[in-house]
MARLUMMI-188622 format. One record per residue: residue number from 1; residue in three letters; x, y, z of N, C-alpha, C, O in turn. Coordinates in Angstrom, 2 decimals, decimal comma, always signed. Example, Ala and Ser with C-alpha at 12.3 -4.5 7.8 and 13.67 -1.06 7.14 Angstrom:
<nodes>
> 1|ALA|+13,19|-5,69|+7,80|+12,30|-4,50|+7,80|+13,20|-3,30|+7,80|+14,24|-3,32|+8,46 .
> 2|SER|+12,85|-2,25|+7,08|+13,67|-1,06|+7,14|+12,90|+0,03|+7,87|+13,41|+1,14|+8,04 .
</nodes>
This chain:
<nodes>
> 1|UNK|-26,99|+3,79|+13,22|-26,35|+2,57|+13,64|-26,24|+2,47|+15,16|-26,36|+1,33|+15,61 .
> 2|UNK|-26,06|+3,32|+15,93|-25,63|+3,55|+17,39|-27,01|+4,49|+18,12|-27,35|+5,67|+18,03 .
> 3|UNK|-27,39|+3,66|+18,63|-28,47|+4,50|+19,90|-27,92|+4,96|+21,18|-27,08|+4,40|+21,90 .
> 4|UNK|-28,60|+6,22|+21,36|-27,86|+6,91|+22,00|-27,63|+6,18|+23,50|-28,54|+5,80|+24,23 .
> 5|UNK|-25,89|+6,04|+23,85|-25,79|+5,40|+25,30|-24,92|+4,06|+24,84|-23,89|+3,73|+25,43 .
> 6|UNK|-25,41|+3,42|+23,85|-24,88|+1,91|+24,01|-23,76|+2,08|+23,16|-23,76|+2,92|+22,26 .
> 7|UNK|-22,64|+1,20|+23,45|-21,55|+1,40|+22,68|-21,44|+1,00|+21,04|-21,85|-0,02|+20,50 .
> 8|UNK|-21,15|+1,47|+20,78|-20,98|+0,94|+18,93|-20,00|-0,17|+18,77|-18,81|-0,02|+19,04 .
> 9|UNK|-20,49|-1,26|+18,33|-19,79|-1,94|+18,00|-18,58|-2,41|+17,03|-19,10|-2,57|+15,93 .
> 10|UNK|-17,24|-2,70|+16,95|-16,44|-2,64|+16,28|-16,26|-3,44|+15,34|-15,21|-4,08|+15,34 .
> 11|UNK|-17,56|-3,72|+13,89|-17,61|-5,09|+13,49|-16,66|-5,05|+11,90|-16,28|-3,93|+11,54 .
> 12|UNK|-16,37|-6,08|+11,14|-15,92|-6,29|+10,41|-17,24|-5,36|+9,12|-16,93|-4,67|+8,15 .
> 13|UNK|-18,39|-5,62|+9,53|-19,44|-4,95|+8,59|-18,98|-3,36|+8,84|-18,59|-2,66|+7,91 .
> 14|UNK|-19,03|-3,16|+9,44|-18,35|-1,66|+9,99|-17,31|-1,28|+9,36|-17,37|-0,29|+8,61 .
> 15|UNK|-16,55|-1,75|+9,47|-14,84|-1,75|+8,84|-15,29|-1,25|+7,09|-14,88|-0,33|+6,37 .
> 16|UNK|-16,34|-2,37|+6,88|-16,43|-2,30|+5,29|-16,95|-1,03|+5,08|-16,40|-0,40|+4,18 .
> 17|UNK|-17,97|-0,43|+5,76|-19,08|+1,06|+5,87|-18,03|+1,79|+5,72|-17,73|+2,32|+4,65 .
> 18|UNK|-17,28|+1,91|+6,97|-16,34|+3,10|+6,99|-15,50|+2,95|+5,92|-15,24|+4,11|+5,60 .
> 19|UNK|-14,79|+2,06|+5,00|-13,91|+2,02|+3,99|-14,78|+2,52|+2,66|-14,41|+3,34|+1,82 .
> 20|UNK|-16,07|+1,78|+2,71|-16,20|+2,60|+1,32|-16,64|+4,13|+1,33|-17,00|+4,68|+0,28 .
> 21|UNK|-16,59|+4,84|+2,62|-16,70|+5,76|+2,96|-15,35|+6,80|+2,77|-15,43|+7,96|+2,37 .
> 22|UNK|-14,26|+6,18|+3,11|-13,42|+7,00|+2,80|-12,81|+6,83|+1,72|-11,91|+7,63|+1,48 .
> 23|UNK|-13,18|+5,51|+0,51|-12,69|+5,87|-0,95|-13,23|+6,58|-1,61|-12,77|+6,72|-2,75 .
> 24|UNK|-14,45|+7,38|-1,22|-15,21|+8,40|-1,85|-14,98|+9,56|-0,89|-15,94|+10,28|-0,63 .
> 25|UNK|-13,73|+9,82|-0,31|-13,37|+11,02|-0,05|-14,29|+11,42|+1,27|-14,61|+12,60|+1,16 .
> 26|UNK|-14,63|+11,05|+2,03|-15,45|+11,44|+3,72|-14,29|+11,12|+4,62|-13,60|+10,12|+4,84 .
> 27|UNK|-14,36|+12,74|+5,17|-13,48|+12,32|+6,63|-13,92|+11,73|+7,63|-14,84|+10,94|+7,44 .
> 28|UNK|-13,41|+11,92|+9,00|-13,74|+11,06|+9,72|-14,87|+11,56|+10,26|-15,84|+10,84|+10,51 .
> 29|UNK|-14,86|+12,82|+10,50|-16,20|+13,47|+10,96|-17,46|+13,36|+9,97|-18,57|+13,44|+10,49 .
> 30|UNK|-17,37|+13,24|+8,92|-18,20|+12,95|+7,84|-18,96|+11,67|+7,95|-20,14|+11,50|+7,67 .
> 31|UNK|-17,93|+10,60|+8,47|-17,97|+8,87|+8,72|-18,76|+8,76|+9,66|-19,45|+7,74|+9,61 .
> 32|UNK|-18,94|+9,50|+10,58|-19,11|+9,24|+12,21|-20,56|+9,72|+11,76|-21,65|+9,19|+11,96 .
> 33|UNK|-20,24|+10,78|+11,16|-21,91|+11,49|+11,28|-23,11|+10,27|+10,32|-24,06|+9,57|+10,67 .
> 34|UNK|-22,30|+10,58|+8,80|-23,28|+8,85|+8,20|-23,20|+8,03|+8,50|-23,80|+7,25|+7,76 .
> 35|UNK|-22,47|+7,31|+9,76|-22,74|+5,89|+10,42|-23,09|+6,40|+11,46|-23,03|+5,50|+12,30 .
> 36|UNK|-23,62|+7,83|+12,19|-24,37|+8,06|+13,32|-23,07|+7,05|+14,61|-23,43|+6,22|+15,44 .
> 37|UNK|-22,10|+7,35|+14,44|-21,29|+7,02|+15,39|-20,88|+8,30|+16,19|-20,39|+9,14|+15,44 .
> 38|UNK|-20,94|+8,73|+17,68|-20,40|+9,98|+17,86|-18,92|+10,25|+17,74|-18,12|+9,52|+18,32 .
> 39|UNK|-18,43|+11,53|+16,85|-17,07|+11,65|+16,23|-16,26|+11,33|+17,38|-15,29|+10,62|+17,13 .
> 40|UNK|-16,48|+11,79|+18,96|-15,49|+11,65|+20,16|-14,65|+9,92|+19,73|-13,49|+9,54|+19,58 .
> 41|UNK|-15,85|+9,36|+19,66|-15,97|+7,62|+19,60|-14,83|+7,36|+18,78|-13,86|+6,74|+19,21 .
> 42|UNK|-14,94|+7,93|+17,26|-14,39|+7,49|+16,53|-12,76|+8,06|+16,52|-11,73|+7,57|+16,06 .
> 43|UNK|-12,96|+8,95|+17,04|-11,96|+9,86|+17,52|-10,69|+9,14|+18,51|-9,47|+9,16|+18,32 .
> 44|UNK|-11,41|+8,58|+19,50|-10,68|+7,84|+20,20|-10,03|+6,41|+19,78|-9,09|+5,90|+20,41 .
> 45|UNK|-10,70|+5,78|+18,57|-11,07|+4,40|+18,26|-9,56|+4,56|+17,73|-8,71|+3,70|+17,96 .
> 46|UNK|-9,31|+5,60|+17,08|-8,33|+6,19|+16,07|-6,99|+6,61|+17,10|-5,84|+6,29|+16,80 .
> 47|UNK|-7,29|+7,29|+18,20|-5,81|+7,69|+19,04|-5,44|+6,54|+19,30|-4,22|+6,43|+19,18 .
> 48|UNK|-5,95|+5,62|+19,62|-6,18|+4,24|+20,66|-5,74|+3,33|+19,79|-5,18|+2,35|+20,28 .
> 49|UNK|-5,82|+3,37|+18,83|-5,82|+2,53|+17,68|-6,60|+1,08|+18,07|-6,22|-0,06|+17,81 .
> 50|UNK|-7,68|+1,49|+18,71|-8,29|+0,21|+19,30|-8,77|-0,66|+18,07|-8,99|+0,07|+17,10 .
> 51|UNK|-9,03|-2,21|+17,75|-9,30|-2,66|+16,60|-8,66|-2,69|+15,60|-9,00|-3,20|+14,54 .
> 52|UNK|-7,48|-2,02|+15,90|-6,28|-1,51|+14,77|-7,32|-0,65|+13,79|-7,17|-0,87|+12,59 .
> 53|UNK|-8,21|+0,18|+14,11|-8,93|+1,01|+13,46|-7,57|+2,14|+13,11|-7,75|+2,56|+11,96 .
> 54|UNK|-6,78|+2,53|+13,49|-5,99|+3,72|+12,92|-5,42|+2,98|+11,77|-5,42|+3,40|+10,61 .
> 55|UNK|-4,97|+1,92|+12,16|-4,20|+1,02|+10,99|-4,99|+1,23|+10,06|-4,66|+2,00|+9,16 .
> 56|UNK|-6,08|+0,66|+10,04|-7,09|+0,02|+8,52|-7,59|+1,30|+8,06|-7,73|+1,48|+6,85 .
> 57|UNK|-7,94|+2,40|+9,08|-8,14|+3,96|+8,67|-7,08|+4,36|+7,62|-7,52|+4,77|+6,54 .
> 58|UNK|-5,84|+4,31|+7,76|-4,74|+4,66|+7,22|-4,72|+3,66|+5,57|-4,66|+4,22|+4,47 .
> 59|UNK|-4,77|+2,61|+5,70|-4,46|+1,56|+4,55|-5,95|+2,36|+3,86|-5,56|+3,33|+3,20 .
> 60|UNK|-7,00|+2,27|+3,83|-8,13|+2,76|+3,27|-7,85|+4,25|+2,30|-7,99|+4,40|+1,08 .
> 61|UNK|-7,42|+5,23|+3,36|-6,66|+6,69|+2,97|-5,83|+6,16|+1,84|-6,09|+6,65|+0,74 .
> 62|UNK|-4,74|+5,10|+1,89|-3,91|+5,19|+0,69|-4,52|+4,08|+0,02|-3,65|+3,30|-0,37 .
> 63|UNK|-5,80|+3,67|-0,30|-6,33|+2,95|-1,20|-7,01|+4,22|-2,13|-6,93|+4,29|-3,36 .
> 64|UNK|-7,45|+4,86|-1,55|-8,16|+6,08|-2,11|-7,25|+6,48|-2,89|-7,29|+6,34|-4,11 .
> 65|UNK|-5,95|+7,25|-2,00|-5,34|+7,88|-3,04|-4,37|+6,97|-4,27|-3,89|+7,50|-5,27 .
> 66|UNK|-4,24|+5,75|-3,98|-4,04|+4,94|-5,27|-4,79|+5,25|-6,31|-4,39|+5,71|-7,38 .
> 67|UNK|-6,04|+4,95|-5,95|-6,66|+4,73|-6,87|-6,86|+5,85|-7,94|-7,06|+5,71|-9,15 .
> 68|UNK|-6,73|+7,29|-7,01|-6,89|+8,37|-7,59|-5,98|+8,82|-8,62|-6,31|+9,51|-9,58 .
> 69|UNK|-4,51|+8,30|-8,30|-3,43|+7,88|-9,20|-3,54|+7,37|-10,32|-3,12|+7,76|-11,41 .
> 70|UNK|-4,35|+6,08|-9,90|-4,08|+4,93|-11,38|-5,62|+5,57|-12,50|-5,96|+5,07|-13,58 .
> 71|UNK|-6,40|+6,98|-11,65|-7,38|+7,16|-12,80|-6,65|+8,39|-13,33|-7,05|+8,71|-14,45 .
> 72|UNK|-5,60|+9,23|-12,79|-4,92|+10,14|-13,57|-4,26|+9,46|-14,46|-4,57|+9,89|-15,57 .
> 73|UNK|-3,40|+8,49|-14,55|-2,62|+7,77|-15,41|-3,38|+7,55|-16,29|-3,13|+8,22|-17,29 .
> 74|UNK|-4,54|+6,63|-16,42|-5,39|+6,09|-17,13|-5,32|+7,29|-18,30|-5,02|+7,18|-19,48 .
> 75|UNK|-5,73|+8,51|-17,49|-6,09|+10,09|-18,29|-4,71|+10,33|-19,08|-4,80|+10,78|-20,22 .
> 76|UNK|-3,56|+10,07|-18,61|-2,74|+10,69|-19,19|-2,23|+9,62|-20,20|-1,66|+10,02|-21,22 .
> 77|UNK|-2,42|+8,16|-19,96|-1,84|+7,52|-20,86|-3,03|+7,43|-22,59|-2,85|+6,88|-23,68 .
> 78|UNK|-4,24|+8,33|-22,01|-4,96|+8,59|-23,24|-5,42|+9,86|-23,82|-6,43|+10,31|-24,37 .
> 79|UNK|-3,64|+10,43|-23,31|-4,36|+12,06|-23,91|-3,47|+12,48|-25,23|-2,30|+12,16|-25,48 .
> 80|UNK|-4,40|+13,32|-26,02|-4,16|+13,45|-27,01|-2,31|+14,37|-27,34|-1,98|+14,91|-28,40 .
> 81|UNK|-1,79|+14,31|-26,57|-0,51|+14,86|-26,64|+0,31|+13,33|-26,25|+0,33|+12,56|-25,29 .
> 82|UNK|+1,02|+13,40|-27,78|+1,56|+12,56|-27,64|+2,92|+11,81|-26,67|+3,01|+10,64|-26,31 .
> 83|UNK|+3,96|+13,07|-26,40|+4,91|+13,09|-25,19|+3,97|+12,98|-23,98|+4,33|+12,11|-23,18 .
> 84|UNK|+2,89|+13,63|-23,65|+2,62|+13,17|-22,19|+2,14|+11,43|-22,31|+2,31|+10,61|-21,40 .
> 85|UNK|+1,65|+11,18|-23,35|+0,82|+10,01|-23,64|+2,23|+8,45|-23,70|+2,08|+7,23|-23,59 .
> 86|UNK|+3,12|+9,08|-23,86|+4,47|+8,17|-24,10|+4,96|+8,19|-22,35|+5,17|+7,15|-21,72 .
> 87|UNK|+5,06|+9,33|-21,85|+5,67|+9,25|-20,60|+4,57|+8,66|-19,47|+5,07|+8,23|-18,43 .
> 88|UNK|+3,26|+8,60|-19,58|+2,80|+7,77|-18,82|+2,55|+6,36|-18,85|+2,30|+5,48|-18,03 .
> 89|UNK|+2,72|+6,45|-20,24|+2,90|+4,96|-21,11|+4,38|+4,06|-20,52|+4,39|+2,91|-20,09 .
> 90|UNK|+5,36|+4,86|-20,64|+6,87|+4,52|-19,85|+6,58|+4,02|-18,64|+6,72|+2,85|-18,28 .
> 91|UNK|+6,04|+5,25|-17,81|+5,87|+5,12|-16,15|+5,07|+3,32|-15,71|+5,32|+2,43|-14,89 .
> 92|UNK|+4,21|+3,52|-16,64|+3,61|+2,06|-16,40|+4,02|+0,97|-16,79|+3,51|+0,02|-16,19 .
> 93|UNK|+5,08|+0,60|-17,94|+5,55|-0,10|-18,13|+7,38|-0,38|-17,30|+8,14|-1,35|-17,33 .
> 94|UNK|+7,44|+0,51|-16,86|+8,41|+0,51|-16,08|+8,17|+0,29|-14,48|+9,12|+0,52|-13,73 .
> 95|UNK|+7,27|-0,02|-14,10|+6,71|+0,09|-13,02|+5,79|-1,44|-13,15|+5,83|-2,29|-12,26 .
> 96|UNK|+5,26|-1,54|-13,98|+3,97|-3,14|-13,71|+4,85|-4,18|-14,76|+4,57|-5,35|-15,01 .
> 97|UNK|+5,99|-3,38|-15,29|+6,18|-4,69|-16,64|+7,76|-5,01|-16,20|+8,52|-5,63|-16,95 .
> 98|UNK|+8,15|-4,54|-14,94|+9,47|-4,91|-14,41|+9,82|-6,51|-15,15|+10,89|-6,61|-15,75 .
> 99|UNK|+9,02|-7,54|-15,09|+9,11|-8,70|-15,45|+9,08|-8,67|-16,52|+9,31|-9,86|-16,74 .
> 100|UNK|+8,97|-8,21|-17,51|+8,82|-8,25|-18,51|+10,23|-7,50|-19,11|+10,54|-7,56|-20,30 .
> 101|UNK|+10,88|-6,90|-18,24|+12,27|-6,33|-18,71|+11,83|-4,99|-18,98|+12,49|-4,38|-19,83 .
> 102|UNK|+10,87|-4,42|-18,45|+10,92|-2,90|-18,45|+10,91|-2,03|-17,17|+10,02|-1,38|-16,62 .
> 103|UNK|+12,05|-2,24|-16,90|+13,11|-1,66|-15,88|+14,11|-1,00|-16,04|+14,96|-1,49|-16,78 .
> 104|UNK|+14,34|+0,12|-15,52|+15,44|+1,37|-15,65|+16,15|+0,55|-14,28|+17,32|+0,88|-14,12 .
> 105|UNK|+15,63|-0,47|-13,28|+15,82|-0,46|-11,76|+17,25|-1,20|-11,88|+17,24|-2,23|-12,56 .
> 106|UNK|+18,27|-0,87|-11,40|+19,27|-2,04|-11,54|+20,12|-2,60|-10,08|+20,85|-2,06|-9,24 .
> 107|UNK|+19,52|-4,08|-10,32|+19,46|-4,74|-8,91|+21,12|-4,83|-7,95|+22,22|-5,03|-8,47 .
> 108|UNK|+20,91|-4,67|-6,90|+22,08|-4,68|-6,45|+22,33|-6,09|-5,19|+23,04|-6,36|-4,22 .
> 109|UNK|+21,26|-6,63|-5,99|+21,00|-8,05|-5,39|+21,12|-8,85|-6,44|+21,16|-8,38|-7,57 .
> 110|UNK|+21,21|-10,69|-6,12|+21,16|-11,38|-7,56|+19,92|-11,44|-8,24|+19,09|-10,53|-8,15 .
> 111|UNK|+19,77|-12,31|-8,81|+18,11|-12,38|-9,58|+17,17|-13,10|-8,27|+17,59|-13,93|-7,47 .
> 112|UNK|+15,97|-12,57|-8,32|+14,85|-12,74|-7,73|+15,21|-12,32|-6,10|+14,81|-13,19|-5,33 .
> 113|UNK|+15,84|-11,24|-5,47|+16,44|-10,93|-4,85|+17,42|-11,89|-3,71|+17,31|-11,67|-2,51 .
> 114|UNK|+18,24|-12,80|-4,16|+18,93|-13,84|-3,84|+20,64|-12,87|-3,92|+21,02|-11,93|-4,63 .
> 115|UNK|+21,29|-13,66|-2,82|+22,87|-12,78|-2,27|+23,77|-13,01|-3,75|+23,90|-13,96|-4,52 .
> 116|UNK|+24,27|-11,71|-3,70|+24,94|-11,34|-4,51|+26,86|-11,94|-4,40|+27,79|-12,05|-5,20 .
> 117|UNK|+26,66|-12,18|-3,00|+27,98|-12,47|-2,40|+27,70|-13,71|-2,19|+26,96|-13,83|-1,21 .
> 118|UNK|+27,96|-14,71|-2,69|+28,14|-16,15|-1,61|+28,40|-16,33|-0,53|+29,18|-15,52|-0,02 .
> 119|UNK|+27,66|-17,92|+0,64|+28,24|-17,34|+1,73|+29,40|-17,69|+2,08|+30,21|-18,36|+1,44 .
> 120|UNK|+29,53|-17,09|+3,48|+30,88|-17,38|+3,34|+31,43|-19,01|+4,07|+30,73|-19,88|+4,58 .
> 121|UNK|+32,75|-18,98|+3,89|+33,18|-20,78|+3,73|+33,50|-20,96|+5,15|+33,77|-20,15|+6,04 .
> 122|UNK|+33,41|-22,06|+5,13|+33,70|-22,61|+6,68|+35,05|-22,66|+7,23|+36,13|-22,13|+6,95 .
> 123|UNK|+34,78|-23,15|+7,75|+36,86|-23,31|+8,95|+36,73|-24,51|+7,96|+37,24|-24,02|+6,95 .
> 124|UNK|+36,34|-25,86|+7,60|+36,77|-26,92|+7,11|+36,95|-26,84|+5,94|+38,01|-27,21|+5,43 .
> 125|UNK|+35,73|-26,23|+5,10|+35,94|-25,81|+3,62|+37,14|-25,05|+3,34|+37,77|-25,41|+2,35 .
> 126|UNK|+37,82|-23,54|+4,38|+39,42|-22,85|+4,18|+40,02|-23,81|+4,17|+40,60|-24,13|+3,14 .
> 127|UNK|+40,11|-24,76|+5,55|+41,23|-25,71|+5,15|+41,34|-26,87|+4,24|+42,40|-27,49|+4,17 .
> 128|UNK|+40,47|-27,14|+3,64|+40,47|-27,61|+2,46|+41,40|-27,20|+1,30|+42,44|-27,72|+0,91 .
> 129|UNK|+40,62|-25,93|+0,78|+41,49|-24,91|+0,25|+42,56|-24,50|+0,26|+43,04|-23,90|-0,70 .
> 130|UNK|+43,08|-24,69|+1,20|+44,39|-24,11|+1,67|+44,92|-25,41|+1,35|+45,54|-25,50|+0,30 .
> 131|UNK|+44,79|-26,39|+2,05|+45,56|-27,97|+1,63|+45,99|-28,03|-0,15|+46,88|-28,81|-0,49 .
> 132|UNK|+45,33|-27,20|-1,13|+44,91|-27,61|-2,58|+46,32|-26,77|-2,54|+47,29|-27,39|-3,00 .
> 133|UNK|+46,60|-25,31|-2,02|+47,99|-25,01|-2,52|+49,15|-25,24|-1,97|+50,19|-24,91|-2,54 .
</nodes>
């Protein structure tokens, strides 16, 4: 991608290279070397956070390991033991089916996270109030 001397460019096509690069587990030195970017480059792109490349580096890292998550689950919600097969079965329904009322979570907010406290009343609204007793 990069001849030697000219700068590498920071493109959105790029962004995509390097991401599906690190959901299949390549570090950065790994990245640099199959996009022929020199690692210093990428190295810096990353201290610098130039392009918000550290940012989208980072969000990519925890796309990976999501995903690596939701294929253990997958495994456990179809394994032949039935307690592990119930408790990952739980985990997911307690977790994606919140709406659905499968929630252990208990809100300390009102519904749809709206104040639990009303607000509070005005100088005209107290004296209102106060006039009533």
């Amino acid at each position: 991608m990069n001849q030697l001397g000219r700068p590498t460019e920071l493109s959105e096509e790029l962004f995509a290279e390097i991401r599906k690069l690190v959901l299949v587990n390549k570090n950065m030195k790994e990245t640099a070397e199959i996009l022929e970017i020199p690692y210093n480059t990428m190295s810096k792109w990353s201290s610098d956070n130039f392009g918000n490349f550290a940012d989208k580096w980072l969000v990519y890292e925890q796309e990976r390991k999501l995903q690596k998550a939701e294929g253990k689950i997958e495994a456990l919600i179809d394994s032949r033991d039935e307690k592990v097969s119930l408790q990952a079965s739980i985990f997911v329904a307690e977790t994606l089916g919140k709406e659905r009322g499968y929630s252990k979570r208990q809100e300390l907010t009102g519904r749809n996270s709206k104040d639990l406290i009303p607000e509070p009343l005005t100088e005209s609204e107290k004296i209102q109030l106060l006039a009533l007793l």
